[in-house]
N, C-alpha and C positions, 0 to 999 in steps of 0.2 A: 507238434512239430510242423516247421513250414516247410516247401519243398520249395530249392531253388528253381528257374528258369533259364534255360539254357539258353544264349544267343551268342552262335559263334564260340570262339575261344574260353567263353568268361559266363558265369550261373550269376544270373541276377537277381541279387537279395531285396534290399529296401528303397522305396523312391526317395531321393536328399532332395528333387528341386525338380519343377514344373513350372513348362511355359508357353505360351500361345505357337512355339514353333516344335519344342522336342522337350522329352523328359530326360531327368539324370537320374540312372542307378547305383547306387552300390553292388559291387561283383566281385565273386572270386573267382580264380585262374589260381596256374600253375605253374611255374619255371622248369627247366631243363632239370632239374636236380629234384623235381616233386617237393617243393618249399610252395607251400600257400600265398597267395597275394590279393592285397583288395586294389582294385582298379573304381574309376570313376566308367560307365559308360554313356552314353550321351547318347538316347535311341529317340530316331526321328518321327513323330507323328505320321499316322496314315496317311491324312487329307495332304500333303505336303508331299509324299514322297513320288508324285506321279508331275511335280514340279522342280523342272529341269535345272533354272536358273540356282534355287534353292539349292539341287542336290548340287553343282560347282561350288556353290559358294560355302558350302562344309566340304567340298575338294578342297577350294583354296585355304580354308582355315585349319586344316589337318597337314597342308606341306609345308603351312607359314611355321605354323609351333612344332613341327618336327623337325624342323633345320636351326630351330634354336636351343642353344644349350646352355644354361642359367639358372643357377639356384633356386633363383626368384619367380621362374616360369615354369608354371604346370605344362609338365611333358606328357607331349600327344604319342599315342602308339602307333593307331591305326585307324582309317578310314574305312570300313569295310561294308558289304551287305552279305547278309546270313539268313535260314530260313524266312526270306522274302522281307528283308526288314534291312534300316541304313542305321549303323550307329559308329557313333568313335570313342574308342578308346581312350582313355588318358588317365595320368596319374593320378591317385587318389592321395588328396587332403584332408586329412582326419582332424576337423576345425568347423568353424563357421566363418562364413563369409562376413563382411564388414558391413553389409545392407541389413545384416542380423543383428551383428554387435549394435548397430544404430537402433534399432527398433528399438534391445533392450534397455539399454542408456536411454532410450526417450523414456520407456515404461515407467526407468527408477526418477527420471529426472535429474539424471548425471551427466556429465560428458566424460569422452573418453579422457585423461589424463597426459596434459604436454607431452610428457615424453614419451608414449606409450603412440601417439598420433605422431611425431616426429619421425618415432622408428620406422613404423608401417609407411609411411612416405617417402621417406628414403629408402628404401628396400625396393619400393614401386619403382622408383626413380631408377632405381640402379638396373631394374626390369630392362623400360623401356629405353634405358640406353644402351643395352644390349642388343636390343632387338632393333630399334632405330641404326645403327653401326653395325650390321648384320651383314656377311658376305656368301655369295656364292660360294662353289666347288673351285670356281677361277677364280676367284677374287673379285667380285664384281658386286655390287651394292643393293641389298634386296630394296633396297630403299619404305624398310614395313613402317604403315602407322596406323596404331590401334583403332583410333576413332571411336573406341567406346572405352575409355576408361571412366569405372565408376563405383561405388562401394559394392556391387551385387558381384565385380568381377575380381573382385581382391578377396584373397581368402586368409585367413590367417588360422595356422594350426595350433593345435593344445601344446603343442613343443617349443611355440612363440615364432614359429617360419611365417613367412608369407610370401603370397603367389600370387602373381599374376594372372590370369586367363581367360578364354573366350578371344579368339582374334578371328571370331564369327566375319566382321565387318572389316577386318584388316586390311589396307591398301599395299601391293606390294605389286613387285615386278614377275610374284610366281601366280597372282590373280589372275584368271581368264575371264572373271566376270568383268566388264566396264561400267564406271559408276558415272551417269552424263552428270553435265555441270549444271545445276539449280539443284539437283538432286538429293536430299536428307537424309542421314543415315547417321543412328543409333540415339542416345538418350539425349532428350534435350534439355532436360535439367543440369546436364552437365557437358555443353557441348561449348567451344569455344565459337569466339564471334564469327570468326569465319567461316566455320561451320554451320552456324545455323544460318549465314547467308546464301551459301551454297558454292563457295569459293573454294579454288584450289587451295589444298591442304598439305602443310609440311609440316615434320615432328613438334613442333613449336603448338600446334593445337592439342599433343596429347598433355603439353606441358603443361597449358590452360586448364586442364581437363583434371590434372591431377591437383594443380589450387584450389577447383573446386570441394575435392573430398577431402584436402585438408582443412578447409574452410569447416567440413559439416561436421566433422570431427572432433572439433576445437567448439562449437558452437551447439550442436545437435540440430541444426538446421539448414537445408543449401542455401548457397547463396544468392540466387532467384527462383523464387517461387509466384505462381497465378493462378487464379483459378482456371482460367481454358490455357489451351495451348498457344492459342496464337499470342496472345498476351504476354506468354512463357518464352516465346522466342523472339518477342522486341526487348526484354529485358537481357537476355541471353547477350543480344547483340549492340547493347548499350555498354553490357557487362557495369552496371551500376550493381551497387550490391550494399549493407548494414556494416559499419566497419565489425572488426570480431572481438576489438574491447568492451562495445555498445553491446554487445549480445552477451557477453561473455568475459567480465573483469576480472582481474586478475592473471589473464594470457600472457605470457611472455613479452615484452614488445618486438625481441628479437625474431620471433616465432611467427607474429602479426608479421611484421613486416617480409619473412620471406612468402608466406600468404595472397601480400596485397602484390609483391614483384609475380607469382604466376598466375595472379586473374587481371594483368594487366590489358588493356584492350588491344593497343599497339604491337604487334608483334615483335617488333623492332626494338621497346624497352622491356619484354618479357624477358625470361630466361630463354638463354637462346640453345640449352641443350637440358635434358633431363639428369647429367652427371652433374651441372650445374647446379641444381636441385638438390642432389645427392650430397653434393659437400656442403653445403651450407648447413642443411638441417643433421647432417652426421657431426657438423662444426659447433650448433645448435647445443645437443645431445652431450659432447662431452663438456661443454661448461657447465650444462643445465643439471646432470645427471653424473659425472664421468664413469660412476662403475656400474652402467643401465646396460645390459645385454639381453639376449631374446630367452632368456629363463624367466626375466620379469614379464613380460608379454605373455609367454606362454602362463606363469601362474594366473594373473587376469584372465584370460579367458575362459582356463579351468575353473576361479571359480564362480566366472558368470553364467556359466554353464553348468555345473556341478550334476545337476539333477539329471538333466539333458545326456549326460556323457554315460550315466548309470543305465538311462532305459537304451541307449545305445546298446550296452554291452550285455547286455539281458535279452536283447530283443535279436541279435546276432546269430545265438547261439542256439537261436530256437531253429534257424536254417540245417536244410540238410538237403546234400547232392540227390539229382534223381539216379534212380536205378539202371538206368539205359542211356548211359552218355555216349552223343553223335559225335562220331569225327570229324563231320562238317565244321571248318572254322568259317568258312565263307570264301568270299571272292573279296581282294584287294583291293576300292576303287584311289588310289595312291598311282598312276602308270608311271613306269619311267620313262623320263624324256634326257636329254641332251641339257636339261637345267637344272634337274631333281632325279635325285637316287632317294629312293625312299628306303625307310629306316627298316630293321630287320626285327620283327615282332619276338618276343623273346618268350611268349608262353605258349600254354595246349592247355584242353580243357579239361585235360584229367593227368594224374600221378602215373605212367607208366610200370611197369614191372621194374624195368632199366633202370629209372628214376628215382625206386625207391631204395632198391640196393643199393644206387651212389649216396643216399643220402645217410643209407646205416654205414657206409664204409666212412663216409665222411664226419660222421656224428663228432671225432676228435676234433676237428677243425671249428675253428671260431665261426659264428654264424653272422651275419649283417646285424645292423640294431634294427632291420627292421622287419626279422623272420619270427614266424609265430612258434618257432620250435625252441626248447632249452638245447642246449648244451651240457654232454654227460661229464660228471666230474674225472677230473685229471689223478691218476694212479701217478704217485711216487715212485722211481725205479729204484729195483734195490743197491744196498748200499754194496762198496769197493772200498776194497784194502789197497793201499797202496803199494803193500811188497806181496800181496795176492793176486793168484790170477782168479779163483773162486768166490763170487760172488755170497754176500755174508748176509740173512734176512733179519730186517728190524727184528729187534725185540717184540713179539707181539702181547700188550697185558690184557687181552682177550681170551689169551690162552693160559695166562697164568693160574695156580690155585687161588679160589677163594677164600676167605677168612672171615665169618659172621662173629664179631663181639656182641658179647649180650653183658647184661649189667652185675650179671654175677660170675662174673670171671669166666663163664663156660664157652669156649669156643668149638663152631661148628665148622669144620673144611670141606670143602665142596671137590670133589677129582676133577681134574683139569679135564678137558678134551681130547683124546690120543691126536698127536702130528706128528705130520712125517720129520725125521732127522736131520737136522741141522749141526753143521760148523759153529761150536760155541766160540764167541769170539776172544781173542789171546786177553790173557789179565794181567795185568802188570807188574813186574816180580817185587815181592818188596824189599825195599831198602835197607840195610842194617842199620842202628842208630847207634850214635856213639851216647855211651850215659857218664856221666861224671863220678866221680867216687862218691860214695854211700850213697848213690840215686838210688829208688827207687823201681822195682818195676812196673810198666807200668800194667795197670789191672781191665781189667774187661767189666765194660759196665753192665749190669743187669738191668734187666727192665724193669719197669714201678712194679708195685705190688696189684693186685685187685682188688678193687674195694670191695668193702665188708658186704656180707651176705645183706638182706634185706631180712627186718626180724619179721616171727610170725605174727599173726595179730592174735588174741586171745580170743579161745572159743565164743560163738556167735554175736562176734562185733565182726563188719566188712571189712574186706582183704581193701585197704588203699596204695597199693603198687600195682601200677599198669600189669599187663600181659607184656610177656617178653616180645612175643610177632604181633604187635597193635599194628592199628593204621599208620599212628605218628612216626612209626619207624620205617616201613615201605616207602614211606613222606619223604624221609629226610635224606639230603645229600649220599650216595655212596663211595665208600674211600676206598683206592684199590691200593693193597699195601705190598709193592714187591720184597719179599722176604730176602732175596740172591744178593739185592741189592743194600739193601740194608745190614747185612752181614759183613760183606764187602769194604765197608765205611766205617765198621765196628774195628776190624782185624787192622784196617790201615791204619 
């Protein structure tokens, strides 16, 4: 067994992602109701956290995605430090990222599948026009723009969701970091022109940014590549690029062409908003596809994953809570200000007392789809008569006598169970019949006969007739025969 790591609110289980600035864990928590949850957390490297600028600017990226609220956007919790350490919270994506899916698709030498890259594009789109169209508490324009959109920050789940995240580098009006102008910031393989010249930036570069990973999508390849950087960033800003029939025949053209409109270099014939984006390729989708929904997506990557998803869930359960769980969740660093009310953290790091009880009281209550607990099966209440006011109990054939047929007519009865006394329910009186002259009356059937004995065999030649109690008969079907009722069906 492994023992989890406690930081803050949340026991850190397995590393999903490392990087030159902070790693990501997998964690559990706990809800007000003691219902388990896996969280994403995001804990900052050492050498980094005695750097000021740094710790703002996961300020400003934990207020940007906690004021957004979007399907399509991994929700942030909390920005906090805990036993001497800075990490964030955020929802967990049970998936891989699209920087993965690329890898594997290069591996097999596939690409991903038109409409499977259509959806995930749109979906993004639909993101960042969410976020892009974001207002304050007054109504006022956060005016957010990603600035690193790119497959490492799109995650798509085994469910076929996908997410948006990371607004590490986000421009907004709730940023205190300022970014000066010549100034570079985030990946330049997929950075739009004026981006990589170091020009003021409006939503229209995340638009660029998202041609790009439709491009590599469609092709398995971005759509500039160089060996140095500097190289990487005059192409960038040529934004010259392989058409994606050339790389890749048989594309769409219609698909191509919404493509070549978001890598266009001019800002002014690009798409001038990411809903833009969103319709077309959802427009795309239902001609290309019409009954393509996120079940298909999600099968794909279950089973490009397959293997992946097993040692996942092996490797889970070998976790377990330590012994001595702190109360310390940490210190907030979220303040409120007059711009930002920060979001109210919905877990604790352990099942209370309190917590558990609501959850046995609540056991009848339907649970979310996404709680790790069943739901106890629903009792039938008993049945009412309608000119009764005393409730009348099913018929139970659990309780009825047994009856073992055996092949030579002999039968064995088994004695019911004693229960308590019941209300037999009213029988319906019968009818007289009128008979016709010289009818008949009529007769009461008897049941078949039993067949014939089994003969002996002659002395020492083998008995060939089974045993009465063999296996084959433990085997087979059991029939429970209610006798009350079958009588009942006889006399009427």
């Amino acid at each position: 067994m492994r023992r989890a790591q406690q930081l803050g609110r949340y026991h850190l289980l397995d590393r999903i992602a490392f990087g030159g600035m902070a790693e990501i864990y997998r964690a559990k928590t706990f809800d007000a109701n003691g219902q388990p949850h896996l969280v994403a957390v995001k804990r900052v490297l050492a050498h980094l956290a005695e750097d000021d600028d740094f710790i703002q600017m996961l300020v400003d990226e934990a207020k940007i995605a906690s004021v957004l609220r979007h399907g399509s956007i991994a929700r942030v919790y909390e920005f906090a430090r805990a036993h001497g350490e800075y990490f964030i919270a955020m929802e967990h994506v049970d998936g891989k990222d699209m920087r993965t899916v690329l890898e594997r698709c290069r591996s097999k030498k596939k690409p991903i599948p038109p409409e499977h890259a259509a959806y995930i594009c749109a979906e993004v789109g639909a993101a960042l026009h969410a976020a892009h169209s974001a207002v304050d508490s007054r109504g006022r324009p956060l005016s957010i723009i990603h600035r690193d959109v790119s497959p490492s920050n799109i995650i798509c789940s085994y469910a076929g969701e996908v997410k948006l995240c990371d607004f590490g580098i986000a421009k907004a009006t709730l940023s205190r970091v300022t970014t000066k102008t010549g100034v570079i910031k985030g990946k330049v393989k997929y950075m739009s022109p004026e981006q990589a010249l170091g020009r003021k930036l409006d939503h229209r570069s995340d638009v660029f940014s998202l041609g790009s990973c439709l491009y590599e999508m469609l092709t398995r390849i971005p759509p500039f590549t160089a060996t140095n950087e500097m190289d990487l960033l005059i192409k960038v800003r040529d934004a010259k690029y392989r058409a994606v029939s050339e790389l890749q025949p048989g594309i769409p053209p219609e698909l191509e062409a919404i493509t070549d409109k978001c890598l266009t270099r001019s800002r002014a014939n690009r798409y001038q908003t990411a809903a833009e984006v969103e319709g077309d390729l959802r427009a795309f989708l239902r001609k290309f596809m019409p009954n393509y929904s996120r079940s298909h997506l999600g099968r794909f990557i279950r089973k490009m994953f397959a293997t992946e998803i097993e040692r996942e869930l092996r490797m889970l359960e070998e976790f377990v809570m330590t012994d001595d769980v702190s109360d310390d969740v940490g210190e907030s660093l979220m303040p409120r200000d007059e711009d930002f009310e920060p979001p109210e953290v919905p877990f604790q790091p352990k099942p209370t007392s309190v917590s558990v009880a609501a959850l046995r009281d609540s056991q009848s209550n339907d649970f979310s789809g996404d709680s790790n607990f069943t739901t106890m099966p629903k009792v039938d209440p008993p049945e009412h008569h309608a000119d009764d006011s005393v409730a009348v109990a099913a018929p139970n054939v659990h309780d009825a006598n047994t009856k073992i047929l055996t092949d030579r007519g002999r039968s064995t009865q088994m004695p019911a169970q004693p229960q308590r006394p019941t209300r037999p329910p009213q029988q319906a009186q019968r009818q007289p019949t009128q008979q016709g002259a010289g009818a008949q009356p009529r007769r009461r059937t008897s049941p078949p006969p039993p067949p014939p004995a089994a003969k002996r065999p002659p002395p020492g030649k083998p008995s060939t007739v089974r045993p009465i109690f063999d296996e084959d008969l433990h085997a087979a079907p059991t029939m429970i025969i209610d006798i009350g009722r079958m009588r009942q069906r006889r006399r009427g």
